[in-house]
C-alpha positions in Angstrom: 0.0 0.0 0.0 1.6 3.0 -0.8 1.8 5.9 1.7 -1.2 7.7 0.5 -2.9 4.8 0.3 -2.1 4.3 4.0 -3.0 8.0 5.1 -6.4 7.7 3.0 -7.0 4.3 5.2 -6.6 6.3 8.3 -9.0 8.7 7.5 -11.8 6.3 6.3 -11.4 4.3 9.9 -13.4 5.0 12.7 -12.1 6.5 15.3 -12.3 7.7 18.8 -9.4 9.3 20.5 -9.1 10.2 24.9 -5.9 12.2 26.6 -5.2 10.2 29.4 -2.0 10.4 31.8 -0.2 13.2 29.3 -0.8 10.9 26.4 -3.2 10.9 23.2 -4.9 7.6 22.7 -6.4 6.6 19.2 -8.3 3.6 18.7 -8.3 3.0 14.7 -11.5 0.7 13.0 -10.9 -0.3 9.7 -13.1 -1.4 7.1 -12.4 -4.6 7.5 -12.6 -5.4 11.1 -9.5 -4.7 12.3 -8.6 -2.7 15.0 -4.9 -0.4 15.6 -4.5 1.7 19.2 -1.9 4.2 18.8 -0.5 6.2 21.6 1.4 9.5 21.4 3.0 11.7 23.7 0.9 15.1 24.6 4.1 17.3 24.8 5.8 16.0 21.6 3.9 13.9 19.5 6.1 10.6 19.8 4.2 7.8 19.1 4.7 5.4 22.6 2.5 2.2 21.2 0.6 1.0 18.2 -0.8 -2.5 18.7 -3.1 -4.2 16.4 -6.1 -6.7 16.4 -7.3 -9.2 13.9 -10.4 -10.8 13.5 -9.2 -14.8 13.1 -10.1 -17.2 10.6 -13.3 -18.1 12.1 -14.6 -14.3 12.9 -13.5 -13.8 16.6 -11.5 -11.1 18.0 -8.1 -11.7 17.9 -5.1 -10.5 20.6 -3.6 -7.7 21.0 -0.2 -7.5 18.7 2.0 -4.9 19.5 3.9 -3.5 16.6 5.3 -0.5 18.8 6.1 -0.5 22.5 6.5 -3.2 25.3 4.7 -6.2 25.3 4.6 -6.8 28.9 1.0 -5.9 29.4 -0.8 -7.9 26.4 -3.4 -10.3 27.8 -1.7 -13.5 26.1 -1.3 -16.1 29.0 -1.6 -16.1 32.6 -0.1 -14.0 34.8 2.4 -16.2 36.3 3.7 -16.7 32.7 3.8 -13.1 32.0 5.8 -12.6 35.0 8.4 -15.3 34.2 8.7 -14.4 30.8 9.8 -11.1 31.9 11.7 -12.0 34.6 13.6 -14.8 32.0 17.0 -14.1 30.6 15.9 -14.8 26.7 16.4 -11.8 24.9 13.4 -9.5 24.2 13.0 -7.8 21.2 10.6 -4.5 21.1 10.0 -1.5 18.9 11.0 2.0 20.5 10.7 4.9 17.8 12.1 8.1 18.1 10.7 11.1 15.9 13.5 10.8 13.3 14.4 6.9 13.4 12.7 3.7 13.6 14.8 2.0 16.5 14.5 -1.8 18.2 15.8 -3.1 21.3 17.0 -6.4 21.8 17.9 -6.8 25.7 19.4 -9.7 27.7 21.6 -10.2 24.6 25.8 -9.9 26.1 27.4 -10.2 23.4 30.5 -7.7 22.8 29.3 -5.7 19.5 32.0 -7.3 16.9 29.8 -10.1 17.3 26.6 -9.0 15.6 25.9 -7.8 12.1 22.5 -6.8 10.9 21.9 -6.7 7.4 19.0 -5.8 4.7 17.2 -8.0 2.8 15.8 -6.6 0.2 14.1 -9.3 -1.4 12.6 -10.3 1.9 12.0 -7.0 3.1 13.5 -7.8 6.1 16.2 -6.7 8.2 18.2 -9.9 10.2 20.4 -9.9 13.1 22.8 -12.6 13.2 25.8 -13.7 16.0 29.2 -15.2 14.5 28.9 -17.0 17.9 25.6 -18.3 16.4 23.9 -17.6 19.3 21.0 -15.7 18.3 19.2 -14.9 14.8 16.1 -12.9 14.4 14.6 -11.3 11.2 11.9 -8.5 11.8 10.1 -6.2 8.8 9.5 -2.9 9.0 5.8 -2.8 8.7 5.5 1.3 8.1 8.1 0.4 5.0 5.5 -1.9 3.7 2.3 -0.2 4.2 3.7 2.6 2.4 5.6 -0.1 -0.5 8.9 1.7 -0.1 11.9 -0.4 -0.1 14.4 -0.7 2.4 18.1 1.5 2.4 20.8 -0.7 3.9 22.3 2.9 4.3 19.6 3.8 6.6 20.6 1.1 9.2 22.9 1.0 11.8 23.1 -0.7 15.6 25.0 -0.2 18.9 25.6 -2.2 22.2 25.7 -1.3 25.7 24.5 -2.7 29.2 23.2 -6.3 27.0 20.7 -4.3 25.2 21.5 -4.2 21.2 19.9 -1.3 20.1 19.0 -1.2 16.0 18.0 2.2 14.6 16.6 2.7 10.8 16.6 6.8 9.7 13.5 7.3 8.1 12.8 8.4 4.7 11.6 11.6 3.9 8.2 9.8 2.7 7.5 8.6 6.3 8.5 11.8 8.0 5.9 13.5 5.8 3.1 11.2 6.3 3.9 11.0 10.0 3.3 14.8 10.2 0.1 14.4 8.0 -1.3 11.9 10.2 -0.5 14.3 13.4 -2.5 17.2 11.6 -5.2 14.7 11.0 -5.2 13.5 14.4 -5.1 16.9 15.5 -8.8 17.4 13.7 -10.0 15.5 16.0 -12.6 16.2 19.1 -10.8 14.4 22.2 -12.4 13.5 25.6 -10.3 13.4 28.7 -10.7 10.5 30.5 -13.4 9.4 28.3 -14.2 8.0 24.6 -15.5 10.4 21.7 -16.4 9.6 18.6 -15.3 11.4 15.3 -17.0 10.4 12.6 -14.7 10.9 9.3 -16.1 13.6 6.6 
């Protein structure tokens, strides 16, 4: 979908949007069932979360995905495996934008930096993170990339290491930037309850 296919999506969604705690909280229908929550920072417009839900095969609602933010608080599982999932030492991997970069974080990983490489995969449209100690692998997408169809820059990727976190930051391209600050003026439209739910029905 390319990126004004995505902003036109956004606006055809419901959507009902409530400040709560110094942040703005979005909840996103789509035409076809799904559902997206986004929430953004009052003060600077940072997006902290974006989770998605998907009606399954059979018509129910789906789980909470989260596609930015930590994970720690989706409903998946009991309690007592939420809480030793956490407390584990398997690395975790989560999505932490800033305003200019897409970023990840993989933490419990200890490895000394020369031992990673992450790489683009271009036919895949993935990006993979390998260890020469063989160790760990992972290959994660960039899903704003391919809502808008824009291919991925192995020059726009980089990573760093410090206290076992690997930390993997993509700069976005001026496409995202702009649609980003569309969607914020669009959001901005918007009649928002505090503490409470309002519709806004699109025009």
């Amino acid at each position: 979908m390319a990126a004004r296919g995505w902003l036109e999506s956004l606006r055809g969604a419901k959507k009902t949007a409530v400040v709560q705690e110094g942040k703005r909280k979005v909840h996103y229908v789509f035409t076809d069932g799904a559902e997206m929550v986004e929430e953004y920072e009052i003060s600077s417009d940072q997006l902290k979360v974006r989770k998605w839900k998907q009606k399954t095969t059979l018509g129910s609602p789906g789980q909470w995905q989260f596609e930015v933010g930590e994970t720690y608080s989706r409903p998946a599982g009991t309690l007592e495996q939420q809480l030793i999932h956490e407390s584990g030492s398997s690395p975790i991997f989560t999505r932490q934008d800033t305003k200019t970069c897409f970023q990840w974080r993989i933490r419990n990983i200890p490895y000394p930096k020369n031992v990673y490489t992450v790489t683009v995969d271009s036919d895949q449209r993935c990006c993979i993170v390998r260890t020469s100690n063989k160790k760990y692998y992972k290959k994660f997408n960039v899903a704003d990339m391919d809502r808008c169809n824009l291919p991925l820059d192995s020059s726009a990727l980089s990573f760093t290491h410090a206290n076992n976190t690997l930390i993997i930051t993509y700069q976005k391209p001026t496409a995202i930037l702009q649609l980003e600050q569309e969607v914020q003026q669009e959001l901005k439209k918007m009649k928002v309850a505090e503490d409470g739910d309002v519709q806004c029905k699109t025009q």
